[in-house]
SEROVEX-764967 format. One line per 4 residues: number of its first residue (from 1); their letters; for each residue x, y, z of C-alpha. Coordinates in nm, 4 decimals, always signed. Example, Ala and Ser with C-alpha at 12.3 -4.5 7.8 and 13.67 -1.06 7.14 Angstrom:
<atoms>
1> AS> +1.2300 -0.4500 +0.7800  +1.3670 -0.1060 +0.7140
</atoms>
This chain:
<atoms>
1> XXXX> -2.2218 -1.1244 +3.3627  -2.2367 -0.7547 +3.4727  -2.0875 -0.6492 +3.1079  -2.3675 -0.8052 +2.9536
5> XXXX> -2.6420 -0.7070 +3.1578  -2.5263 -0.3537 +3.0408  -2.5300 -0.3942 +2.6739  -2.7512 -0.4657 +2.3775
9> XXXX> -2.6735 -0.7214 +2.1227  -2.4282 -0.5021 +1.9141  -2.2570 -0.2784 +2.2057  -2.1711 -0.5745 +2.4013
13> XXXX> -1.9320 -0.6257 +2.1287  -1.7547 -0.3618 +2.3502  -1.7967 -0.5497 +2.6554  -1.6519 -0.8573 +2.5047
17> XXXX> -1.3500 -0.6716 +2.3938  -1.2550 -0.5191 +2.7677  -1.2906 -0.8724 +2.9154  -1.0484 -1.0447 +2.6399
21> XXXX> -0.8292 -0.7160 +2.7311  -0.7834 -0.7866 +3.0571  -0.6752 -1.1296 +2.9904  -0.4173 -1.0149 +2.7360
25> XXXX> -0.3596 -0.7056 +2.8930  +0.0221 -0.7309 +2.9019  +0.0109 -0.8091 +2.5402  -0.2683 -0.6018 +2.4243
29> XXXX> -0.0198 -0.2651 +2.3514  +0.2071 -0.4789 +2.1572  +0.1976 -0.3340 +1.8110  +0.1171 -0.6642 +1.6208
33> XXXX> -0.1414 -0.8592 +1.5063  -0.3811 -1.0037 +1.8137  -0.6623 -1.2114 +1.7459  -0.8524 -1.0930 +2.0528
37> XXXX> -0.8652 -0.7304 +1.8346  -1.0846 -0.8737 +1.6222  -1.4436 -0.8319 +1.8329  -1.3549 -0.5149 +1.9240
41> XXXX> -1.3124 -0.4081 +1.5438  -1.6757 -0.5576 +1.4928  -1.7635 -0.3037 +1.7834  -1.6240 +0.0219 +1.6336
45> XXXX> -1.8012 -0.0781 +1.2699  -2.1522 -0.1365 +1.4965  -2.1137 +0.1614 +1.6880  -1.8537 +0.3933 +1.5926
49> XXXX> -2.0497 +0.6632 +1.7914  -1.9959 +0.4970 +2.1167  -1.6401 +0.5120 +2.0910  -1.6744 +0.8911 +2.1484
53> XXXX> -1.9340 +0.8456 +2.4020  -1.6254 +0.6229 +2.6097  -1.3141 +0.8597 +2.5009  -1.5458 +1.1800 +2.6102
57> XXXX> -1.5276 +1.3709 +2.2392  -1.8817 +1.3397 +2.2879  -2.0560 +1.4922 +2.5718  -2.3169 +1.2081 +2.7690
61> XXXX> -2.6289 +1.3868 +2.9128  -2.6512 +1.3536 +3.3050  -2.9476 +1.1945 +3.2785  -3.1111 +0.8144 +3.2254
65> XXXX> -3.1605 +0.7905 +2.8508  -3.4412 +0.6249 +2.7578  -3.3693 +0.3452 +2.4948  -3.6530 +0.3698 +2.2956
69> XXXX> -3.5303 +0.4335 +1.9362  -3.5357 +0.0606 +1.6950  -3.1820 -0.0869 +1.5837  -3.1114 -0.3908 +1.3575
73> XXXX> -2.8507 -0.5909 +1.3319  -2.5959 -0.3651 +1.1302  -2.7535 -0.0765 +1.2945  -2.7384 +0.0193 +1.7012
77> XXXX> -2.9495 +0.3743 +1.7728  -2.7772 +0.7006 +1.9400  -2.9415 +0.6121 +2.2667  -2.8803 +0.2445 +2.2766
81> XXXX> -2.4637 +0.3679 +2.2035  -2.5345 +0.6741 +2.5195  -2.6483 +0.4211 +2.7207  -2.4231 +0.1883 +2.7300
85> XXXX> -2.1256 +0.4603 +2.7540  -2.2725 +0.5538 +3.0507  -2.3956 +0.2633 +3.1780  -1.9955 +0.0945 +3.1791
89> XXXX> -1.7989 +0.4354 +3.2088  -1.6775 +0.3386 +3.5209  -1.5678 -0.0027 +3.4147  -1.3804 +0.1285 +3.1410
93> XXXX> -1.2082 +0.3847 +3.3622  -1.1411 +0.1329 +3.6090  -0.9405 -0.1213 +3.3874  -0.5640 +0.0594 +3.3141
97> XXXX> -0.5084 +0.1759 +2.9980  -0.8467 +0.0458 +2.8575  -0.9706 +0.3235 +2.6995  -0.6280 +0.3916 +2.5595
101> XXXX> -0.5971 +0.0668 +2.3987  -0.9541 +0.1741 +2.2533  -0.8257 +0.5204 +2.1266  -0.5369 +0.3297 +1.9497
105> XXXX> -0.7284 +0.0483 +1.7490  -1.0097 +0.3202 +1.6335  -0.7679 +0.5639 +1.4886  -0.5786 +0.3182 +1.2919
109> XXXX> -0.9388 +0.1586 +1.1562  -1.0711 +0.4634 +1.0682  -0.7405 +0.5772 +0.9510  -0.7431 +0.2902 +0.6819
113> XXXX> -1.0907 +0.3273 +0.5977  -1.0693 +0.6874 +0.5136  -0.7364 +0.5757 +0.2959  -0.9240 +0.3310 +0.1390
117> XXXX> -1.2210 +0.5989 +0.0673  -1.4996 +0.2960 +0.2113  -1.5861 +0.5485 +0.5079  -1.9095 +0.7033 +0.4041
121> XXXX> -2.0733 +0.3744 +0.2491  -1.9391 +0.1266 +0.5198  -1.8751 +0.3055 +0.8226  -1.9675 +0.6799 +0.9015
125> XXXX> -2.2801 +0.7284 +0.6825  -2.5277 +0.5395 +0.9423  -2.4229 +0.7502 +1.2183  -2.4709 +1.0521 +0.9913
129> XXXX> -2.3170 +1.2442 +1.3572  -1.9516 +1.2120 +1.2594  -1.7272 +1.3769 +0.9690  -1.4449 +1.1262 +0.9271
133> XXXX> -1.2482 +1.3545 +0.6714  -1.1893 +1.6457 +0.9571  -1.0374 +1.4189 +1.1863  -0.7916 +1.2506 +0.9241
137> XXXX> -0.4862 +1.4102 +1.0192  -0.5656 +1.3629 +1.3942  -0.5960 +0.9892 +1.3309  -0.3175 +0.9599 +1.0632
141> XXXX> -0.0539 +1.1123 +1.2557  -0.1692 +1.0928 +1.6256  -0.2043 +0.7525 +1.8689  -0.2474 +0.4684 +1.6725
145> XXXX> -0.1237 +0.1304 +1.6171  +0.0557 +0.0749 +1.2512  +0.0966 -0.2911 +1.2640  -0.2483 -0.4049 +1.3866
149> XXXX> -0.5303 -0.5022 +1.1895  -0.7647 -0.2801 +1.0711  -1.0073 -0.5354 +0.9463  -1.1589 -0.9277 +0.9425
153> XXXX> -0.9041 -0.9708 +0.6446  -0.5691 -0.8721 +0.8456  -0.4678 -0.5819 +0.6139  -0.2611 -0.2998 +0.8266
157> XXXX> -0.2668 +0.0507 +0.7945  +0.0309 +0.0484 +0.5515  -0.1408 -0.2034 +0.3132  -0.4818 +0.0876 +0.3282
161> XXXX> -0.1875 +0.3500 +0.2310  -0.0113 +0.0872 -0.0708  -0.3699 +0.0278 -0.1761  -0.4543 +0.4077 -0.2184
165> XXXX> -0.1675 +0.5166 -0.4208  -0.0806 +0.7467 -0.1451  +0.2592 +0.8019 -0.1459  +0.3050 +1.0212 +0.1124
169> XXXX> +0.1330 +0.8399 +0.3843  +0.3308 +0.5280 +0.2846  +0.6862 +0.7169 +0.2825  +0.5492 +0.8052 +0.7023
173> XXXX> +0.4214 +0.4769 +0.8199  +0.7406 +0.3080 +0.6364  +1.0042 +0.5709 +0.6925  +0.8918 +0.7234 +1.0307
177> XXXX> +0.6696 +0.4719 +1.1978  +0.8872 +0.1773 +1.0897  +0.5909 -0.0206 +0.9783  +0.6042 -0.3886 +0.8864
181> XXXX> +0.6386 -0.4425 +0.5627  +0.6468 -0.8231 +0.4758  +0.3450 -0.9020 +0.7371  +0.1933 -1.2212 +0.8090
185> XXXX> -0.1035 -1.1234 +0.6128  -0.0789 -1.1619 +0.2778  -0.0739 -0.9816 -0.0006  +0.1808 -0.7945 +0.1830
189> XXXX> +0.2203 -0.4473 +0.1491  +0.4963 -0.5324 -0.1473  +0.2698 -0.7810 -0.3008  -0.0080 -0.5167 -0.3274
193> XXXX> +0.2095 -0.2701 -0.4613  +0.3639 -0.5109 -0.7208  +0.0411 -0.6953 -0.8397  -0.1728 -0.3031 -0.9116
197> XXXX> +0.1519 -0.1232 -1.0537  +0.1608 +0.1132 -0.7525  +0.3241 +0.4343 -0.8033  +0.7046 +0.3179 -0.8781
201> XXXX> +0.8349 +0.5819 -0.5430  +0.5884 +0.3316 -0.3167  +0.7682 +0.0297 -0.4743  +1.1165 +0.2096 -0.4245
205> XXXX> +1.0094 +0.2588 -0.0277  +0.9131 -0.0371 +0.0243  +1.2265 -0.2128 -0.1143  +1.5083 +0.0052 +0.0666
209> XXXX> +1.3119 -0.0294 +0.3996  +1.3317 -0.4090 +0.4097  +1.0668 -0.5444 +0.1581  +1.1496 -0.8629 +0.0178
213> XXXX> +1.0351 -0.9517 -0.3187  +1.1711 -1.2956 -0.3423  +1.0187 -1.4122 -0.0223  +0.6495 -1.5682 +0.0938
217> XXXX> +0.5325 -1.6880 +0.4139  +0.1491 -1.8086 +0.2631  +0.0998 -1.7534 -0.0831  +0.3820 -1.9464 -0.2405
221> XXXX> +0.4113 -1.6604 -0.4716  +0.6003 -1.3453 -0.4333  +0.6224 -0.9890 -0.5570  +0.8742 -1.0503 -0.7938
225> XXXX> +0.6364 -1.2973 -0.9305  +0.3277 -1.0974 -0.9190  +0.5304 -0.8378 -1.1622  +0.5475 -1.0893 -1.4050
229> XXXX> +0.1979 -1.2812 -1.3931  +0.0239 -0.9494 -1.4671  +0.3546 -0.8111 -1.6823  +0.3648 -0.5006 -1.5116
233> XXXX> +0.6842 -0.4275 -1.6296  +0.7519 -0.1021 -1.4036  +0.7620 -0.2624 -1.0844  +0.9647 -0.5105 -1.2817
237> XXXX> +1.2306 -0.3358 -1.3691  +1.2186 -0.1528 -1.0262  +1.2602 -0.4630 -0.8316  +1.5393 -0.5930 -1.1139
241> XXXX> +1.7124 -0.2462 -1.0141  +1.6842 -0.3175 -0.6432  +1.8374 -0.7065 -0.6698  +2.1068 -0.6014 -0.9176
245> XXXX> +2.2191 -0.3794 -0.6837  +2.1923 -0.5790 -0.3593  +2.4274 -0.8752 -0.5561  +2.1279 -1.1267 -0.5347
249> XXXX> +2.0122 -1.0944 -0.9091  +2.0708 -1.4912 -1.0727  +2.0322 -1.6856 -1.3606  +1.7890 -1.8997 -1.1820
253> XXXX> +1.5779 -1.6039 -1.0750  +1.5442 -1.4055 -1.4464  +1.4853 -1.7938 -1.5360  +1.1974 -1.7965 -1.2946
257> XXXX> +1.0742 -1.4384 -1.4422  +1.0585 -1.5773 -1.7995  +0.8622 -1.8926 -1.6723  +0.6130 -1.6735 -1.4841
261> XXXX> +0.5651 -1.4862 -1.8046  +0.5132 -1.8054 -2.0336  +0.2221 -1.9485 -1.7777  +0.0143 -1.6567 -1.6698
265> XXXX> -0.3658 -1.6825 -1.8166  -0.3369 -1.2880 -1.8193  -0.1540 -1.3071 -2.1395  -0.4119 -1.4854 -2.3403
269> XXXX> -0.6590 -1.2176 -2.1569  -0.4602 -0.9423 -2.2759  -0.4854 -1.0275 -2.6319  -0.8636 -1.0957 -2.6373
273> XXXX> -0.9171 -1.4063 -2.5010  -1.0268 -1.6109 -2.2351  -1.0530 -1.4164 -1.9356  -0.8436 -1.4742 -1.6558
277> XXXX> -0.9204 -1.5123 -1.3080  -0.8412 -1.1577 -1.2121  -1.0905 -1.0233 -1.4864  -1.3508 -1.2530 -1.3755
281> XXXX> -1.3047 -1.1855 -1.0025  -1.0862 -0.8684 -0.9417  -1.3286 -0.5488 -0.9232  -0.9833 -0.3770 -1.0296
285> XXXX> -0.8571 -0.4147 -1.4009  -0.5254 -0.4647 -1.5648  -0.3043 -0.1889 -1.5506  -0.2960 -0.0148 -1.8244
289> XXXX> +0.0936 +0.0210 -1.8368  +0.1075 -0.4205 -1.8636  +0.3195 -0.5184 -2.1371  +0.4784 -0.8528 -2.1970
293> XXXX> +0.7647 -0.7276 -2.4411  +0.8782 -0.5201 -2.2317  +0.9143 -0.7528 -1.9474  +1.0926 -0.9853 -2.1771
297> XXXX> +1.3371 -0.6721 -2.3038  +1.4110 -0.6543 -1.9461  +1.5102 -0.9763 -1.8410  +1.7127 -0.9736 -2.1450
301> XXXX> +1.8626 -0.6592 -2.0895  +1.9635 -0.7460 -1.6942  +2.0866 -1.1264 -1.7982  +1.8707 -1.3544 -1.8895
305> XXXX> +2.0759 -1.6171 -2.1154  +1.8456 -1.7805 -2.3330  +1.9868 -2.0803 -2.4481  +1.8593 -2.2895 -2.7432
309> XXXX> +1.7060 -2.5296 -2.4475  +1.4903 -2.2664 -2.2632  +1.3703 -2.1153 -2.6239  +1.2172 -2.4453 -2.6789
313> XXXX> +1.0901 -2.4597 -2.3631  +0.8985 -2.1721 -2.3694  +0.8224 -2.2540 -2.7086  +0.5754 -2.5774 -2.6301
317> XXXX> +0.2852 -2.3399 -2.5069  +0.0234 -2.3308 -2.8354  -0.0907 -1.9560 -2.6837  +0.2446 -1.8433 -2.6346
321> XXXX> +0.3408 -1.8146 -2.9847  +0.3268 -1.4653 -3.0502  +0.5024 -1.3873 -2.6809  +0.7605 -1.6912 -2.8103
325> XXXX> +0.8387 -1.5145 -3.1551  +0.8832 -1.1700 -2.9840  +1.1261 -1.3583 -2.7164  +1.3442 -1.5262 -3.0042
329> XXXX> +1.3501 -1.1971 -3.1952  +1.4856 -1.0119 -2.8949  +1.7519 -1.2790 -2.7881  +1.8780 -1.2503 -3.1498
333> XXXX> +1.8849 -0.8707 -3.1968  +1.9255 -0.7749 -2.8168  +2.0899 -0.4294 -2.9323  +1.7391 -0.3409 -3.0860
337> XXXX> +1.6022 -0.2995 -2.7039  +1.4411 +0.0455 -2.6879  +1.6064 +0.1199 -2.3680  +1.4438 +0.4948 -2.3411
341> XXXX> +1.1253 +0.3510 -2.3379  +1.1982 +0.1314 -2.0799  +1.3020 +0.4084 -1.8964  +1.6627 +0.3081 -1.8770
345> XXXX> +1.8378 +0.6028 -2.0795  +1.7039 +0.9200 -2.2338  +1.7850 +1.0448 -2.5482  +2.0937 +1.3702 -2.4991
349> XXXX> +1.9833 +1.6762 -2.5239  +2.1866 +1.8423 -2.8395  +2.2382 +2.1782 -3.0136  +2.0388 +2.2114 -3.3038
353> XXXX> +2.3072 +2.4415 -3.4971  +2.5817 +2.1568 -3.4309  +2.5725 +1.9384 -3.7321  +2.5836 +1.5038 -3.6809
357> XXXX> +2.7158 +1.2862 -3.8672  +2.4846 +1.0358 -3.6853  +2.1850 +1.1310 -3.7018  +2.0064 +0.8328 -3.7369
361> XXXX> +2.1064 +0.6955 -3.4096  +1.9820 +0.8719 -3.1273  +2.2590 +0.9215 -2.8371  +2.1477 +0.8097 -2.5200
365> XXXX> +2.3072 +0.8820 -2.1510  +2.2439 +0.6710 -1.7934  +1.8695 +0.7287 -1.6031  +2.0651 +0.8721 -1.3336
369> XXXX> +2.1946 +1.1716 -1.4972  +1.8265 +1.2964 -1.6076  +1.5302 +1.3848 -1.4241  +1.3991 +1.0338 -1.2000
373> XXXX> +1.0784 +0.9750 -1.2208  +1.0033 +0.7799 -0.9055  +1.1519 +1.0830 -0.7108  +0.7966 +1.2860 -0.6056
377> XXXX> +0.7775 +1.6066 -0.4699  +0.6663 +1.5508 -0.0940  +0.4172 +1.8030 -0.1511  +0.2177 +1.7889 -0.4480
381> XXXX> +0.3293 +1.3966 -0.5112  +0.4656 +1.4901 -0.9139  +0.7556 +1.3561 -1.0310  +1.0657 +1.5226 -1.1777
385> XXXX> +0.9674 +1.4294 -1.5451  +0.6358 +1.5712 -1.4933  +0.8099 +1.8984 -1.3621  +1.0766 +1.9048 -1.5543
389> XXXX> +1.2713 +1.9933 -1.3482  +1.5262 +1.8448 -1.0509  +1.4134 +1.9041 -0.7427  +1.5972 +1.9892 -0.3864
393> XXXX> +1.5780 +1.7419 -0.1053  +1.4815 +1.9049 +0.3207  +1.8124 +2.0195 +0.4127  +1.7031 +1.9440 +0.7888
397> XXXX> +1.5957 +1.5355 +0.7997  +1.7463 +1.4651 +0.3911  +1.4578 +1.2959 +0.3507  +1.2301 +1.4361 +0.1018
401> XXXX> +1.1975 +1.6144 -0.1823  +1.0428 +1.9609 -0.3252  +0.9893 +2.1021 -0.6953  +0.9676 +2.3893 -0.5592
405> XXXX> +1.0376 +2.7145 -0.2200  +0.6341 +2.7406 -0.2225  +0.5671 +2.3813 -0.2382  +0.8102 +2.3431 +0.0271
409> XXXX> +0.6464 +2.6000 +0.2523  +0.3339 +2.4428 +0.2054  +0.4044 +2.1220 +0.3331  +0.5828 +2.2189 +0.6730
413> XXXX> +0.2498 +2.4263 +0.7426  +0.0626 +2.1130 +0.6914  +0.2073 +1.8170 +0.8276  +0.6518 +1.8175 +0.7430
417> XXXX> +0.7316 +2.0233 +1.0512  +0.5467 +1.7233 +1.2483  +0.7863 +1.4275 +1.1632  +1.0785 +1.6546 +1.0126
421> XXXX> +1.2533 +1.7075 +1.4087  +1.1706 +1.3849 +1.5273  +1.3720 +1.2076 +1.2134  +1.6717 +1.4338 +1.3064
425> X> +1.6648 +1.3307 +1.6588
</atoms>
């Protein structure tokens, strides 16, 4: 009872927390999901200031503070927060590795929130005391838990990072913090990246660190199928790339593809009309890169046999026709695949003075003899199309990439020289 007694209604939150800690305490540093972590993530978004108050960032007077400043119930004063840091300092001290644990879960919260840009409106902007952006890197890259939950939902730091587009913090929490990829949660971390056409390098990381598009623990979908339903053909033919060359790209899988393709509700959507569900509940639109024919192209192009049974299977659908006619056309004239624009091959650079006899056909050589595209400088985060140039990997941990000396020089200032040893080692 003595942890209530010492709190109002929103900082006993905190309370709560350190008694479910003590009775998980040899699981509590375990870096996976506990469900006891939940009221103490309802704390920090109550009273984010008292966190300091217990971790001493924040100096407590030496004095009795009167509590005499209102609060609601999304809202907990200064006062009310000083009070009950010094009212249950002791207790927090008193209880090993407490306020450690504390330290741990606040940095990876805030960590995500600032990733997912929600900080100001939903976290920080009440307090109005703290500046979440200076203390980023602190957070980021300092004590913190990657596999925990960072929310009610059960999203991890790493799906925060997949969700911003930021490559560079996914390449560290995947790469040097070994975080889980295919968590219990879902959308995984894949299945985020898949169903918004991430950046194609986040896709790449996540599928040479142990992503698994073909597998689902909840859902009964998977990434592979999210590429199709919203025919976001990049990821498509990055994950098509990845299972060709692990030896686990079937018949039955491309198969699966094409059926995906030919029972989505985001086709009919995509050519004006009914909306599907995502339009009608998703605050984030299509990507703009979707494109059925290329999706088809590809699963031609890596395999798919179309047989005169699975045409007229996919053929049945009355709002499938058009995708139907573009899928017969392509299994008929497979050569006419524009496999530049799928990013596949790029057209040979020739000499203008050198006269040829085949002009008409353009002469094409493999993707990985010119400039890759999901290779990003680790620095500025553009690709080696966009520079135009091919850029030179770390020659101490082989791990990343620069366009450029400066670029290079840039990043071990900031943050390279950090992780670059310990990857060595």
């Amino acid at each position: 009872m003595k942890f209530f007694e010492l709190s109002s209604a929103t900082t006993s939150l905190f309370s709560i927390a350190l008694s479910e800690y003590i009775l998980h305490q040899e699981d509590a540093f375990a870096d996976r999901d506990n469900d006891y972590s939940n009221t103490l993530l309802e704390g920090i978004l109550s009273c984010p200031i008292t966190i300091e108050y217990l971790l001493g960032e924040r100096k407590l007077a030496n004095v009795q503070i009167p509590v005499m400043f209102s609060s609601t119930p999304r809202q907990t004063s200064l006062a009310q927060q000083a009070q009950y840091a010094t009212n249950t300092l002791d207790l927090w001290l008193s209880v090993d590795g407490a306020l450690e644990w504390l330290e741990k879960l606040r940095n990876s919260m805030f960590s995500g929130h600032i990733l997912l840009k929600t900080t100001e409106d939903s976290l920080f902007d009440r307090t109005k005391y703290t500046n979440p952006k200076q203390y980023f890197e602190k957070w980021f890259y300092g004590p913190n838990y990657v596999n925990k939950k960072i929310d009610g939902n059960g999203r991890t730091l790493l799906h925060a990072a997949v969700e911003a587009n930021d490559v560079r913090c996914v390449k560290y929490l995947v790469e040097e913090r070994k975080a889980k990829i295919m968590t219990s949660y879902e959308p995984t971390p894949l299945h985020f990246a898949c169903y918004y056409d991430k950046n194609p390098a986040i896709i790449q990381c996540l599928l040479e660190n142990g992503g698994n598009p073909l597998l689902s623990f909840k859902l009964g979908i998977t990434a592979l199928s999210m590429c199709c339903n919203q025919a976001n053909w990049i990821p498509l033919k990055i994950v098509l790339q990845h299972l060709k060359a692990k030896n686990q790209l079937s018949q039955s899988i491309l198969i699966s593809c094409l059926q995906d393709l030919f029972s989505t509700s985001v086709f009919e959507c995509s050519i004006g009309g009914a909306r599907c569900q995502r339009c009608t509940n998703d605050r984030v639109p299509h990507s703009k890169n979707m494109s059925f024919d290329k999706c088809l192209e590809l699963l031609i192009h890596f395999g798919l046999r179309a047989d005169d049974k699975l045409l007229k299977q996919t053929g049945r659908g009355s709002g499938f026709k058009k995708l139907h006619a573009k899928l017969v056309a392509i299994v008929n004239n497979p050569k006419n695949i524009d496999l530049v624009a799928l990013g596949l091959a790029t057209p040979a650079i020739t000499d203008a003075s050198t006269p040829s006899t085949t002009a008409s056909t353009a002469t094409i050589e493999t993707q990985e003899e010119s400039l890759d595209p999901t290779k990003l400088c680790n620095n500025c985060g553009k690709n080696e199309v966009e520079k135009q140039t091919k850029f030179k990997r770390c020659g101490q941990c082989k791990k990343v990439y620069y366009c450029s000396k400066d670029c290079q020089v840039t990043d071990w200032k900031k943050q390279h020289s950090k992780v670059c040893k310990k990857s060595v080692d």
